[in-house]
C-alpha positions in Angstrom: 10.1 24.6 110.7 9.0 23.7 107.4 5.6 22.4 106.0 5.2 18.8 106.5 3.2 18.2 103.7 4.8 20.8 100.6 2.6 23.4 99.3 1.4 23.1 95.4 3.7 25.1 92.8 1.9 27.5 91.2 2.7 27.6 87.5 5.8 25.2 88.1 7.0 22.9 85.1 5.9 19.2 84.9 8.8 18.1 86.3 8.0 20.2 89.2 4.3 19.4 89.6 5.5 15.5 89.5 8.2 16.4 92.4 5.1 18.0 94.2 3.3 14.9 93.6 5.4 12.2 94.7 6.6 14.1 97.9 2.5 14.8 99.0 2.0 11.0 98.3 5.3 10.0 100.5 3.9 12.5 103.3 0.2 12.1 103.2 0.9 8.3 105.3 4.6 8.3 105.6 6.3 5.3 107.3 8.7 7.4 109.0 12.4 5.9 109.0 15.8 6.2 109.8 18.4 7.0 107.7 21.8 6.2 108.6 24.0 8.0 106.5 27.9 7.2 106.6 30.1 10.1 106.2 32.4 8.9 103.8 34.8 11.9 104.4 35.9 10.7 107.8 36.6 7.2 108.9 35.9 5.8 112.9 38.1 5.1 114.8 38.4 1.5 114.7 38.4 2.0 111.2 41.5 -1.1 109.9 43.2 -0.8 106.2 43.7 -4.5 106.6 39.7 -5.5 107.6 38.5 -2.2 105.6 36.5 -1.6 109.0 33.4 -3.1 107.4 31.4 -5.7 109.9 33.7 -5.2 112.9 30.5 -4.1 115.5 31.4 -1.0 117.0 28.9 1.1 118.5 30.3 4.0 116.9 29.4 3.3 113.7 27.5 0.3 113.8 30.2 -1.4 111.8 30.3 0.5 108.7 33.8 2.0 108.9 32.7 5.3 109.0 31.3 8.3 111.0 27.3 8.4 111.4 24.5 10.7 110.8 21.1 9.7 112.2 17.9 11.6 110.0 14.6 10.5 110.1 12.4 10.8 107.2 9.4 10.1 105.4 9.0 7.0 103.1 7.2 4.1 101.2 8.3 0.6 101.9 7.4 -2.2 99.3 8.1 -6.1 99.5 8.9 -7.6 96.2 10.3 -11.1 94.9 13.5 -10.9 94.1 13.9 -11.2 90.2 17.1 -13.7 90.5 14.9 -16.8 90.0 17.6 -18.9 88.7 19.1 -18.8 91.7 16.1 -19.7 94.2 15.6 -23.9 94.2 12.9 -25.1 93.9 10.7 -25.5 97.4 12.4 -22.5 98.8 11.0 -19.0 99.2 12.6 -16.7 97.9 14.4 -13.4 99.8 12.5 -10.1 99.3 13.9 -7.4 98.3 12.5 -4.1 99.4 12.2 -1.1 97.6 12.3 2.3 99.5 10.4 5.0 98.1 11.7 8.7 99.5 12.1 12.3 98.8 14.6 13.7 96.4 15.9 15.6 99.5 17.4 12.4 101.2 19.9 12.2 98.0 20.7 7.9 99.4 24.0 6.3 98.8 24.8 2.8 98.4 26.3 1.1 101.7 24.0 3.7 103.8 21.5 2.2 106.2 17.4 2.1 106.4 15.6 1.4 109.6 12.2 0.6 109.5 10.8 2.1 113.1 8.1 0.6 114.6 7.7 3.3 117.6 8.9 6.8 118.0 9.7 9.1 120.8 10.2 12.3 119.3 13.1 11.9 116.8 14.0 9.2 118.8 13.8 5.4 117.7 12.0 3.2 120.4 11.6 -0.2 118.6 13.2 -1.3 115.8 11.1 -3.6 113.3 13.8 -4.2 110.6 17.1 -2.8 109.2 18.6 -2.5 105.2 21.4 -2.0 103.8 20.9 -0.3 100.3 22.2 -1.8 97.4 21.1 0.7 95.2 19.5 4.4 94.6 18.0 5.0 91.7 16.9 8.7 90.7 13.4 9.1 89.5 13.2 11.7 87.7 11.2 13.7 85.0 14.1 16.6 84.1 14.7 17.1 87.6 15.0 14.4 90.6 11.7 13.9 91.7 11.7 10.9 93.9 14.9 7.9 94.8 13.9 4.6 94.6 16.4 1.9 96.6 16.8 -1.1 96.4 18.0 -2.6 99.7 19.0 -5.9 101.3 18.4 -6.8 104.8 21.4 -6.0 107.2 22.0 -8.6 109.9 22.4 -6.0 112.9 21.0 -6.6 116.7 17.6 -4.5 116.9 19.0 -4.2 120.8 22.4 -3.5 120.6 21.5 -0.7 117.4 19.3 1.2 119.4 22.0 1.5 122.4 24.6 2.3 120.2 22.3 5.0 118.7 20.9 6.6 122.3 23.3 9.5 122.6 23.7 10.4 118.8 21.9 13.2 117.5 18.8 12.4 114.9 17.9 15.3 112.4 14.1 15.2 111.1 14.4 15.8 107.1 11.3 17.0 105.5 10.6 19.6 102.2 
């Protein structure tokens, strides 16, 4: 298994040493997550041309249209204001829009889902706090892909009926 925490590059490039950087950071107090990747390649089986298969629960793929794969990770979670203000009225708070900090090895996609776990038994999700859908991944990089920054909106899913659906399906750990 590999090294939690990545070992320092000896004689790397910047862009390197800044990869090495960012990725001790993210490990030294990860939030560890779950990544629900859709595998775009093959669609579910209650996948519709008419609905597009999108928001139709089914505990295959958790209404996303597509085949699942579970990984949890390491990451950074931070809350900020959403920058649409002429939107917001006055008197009302504003939604937050999260941005996920994680490794250049997750390589996110847009659509894909992030679960914030509150409790973990093994690789296995116990309580769920929260759940994103990300609107965005944006490469950090400095030559090379050091770090992916997303931008996510919350996903209206059951906490409940998610972790049922996800009890049987396999969950990969992806480190360095």
């Amino acid at each position: 298994m590999a090294p939690l925490i990545p070992q320092p590059l000896e004689g790397g490039s910047g862009a390197r040493r800044i990869r090495w950087r960012v990725t001790q950071f993210i490990h030294r107090e990860p939030m560890w997550m779950l990544y629900v990747r859709r595998l775009t390649e093959r669609r579910c089986s209650c996948y519709e041309t008419q609905s597009a298969g999108r928001g139709v629960w089914h505990p295959d793929c958790l209404g996303l249209g597509y085949e699942l794969s579970l990984e949890k990770f390491p990451g950074r979670r931070m809350a900020r204001p959403t920058e649409e203000r002429d939107i917001a009225v006055f008197g009302q708070i504003s939604q937050t829009h999260p941005i996920i900090f994680m490794p250049y090895y997750m390589e996110p996609q847009e659509n894909d889902l992030v679960v914030e776990v509150l409790h973990w038994q093994g690789t296995r999700p116990v309580s769920v706090f929260r759940v994103y859908t990300v609107m965005i991944a944006l490469p950090m990089s400095q030559s090379e892909v050091s770090f992916f920054a997303c931008g996510c909106n919350p996903y209206d899913l059951d906490k409940t009926r998610l972790l049922e659906a996800i009890e049987e399906m396999p969950v990969r750990l992806r480190t360095a």
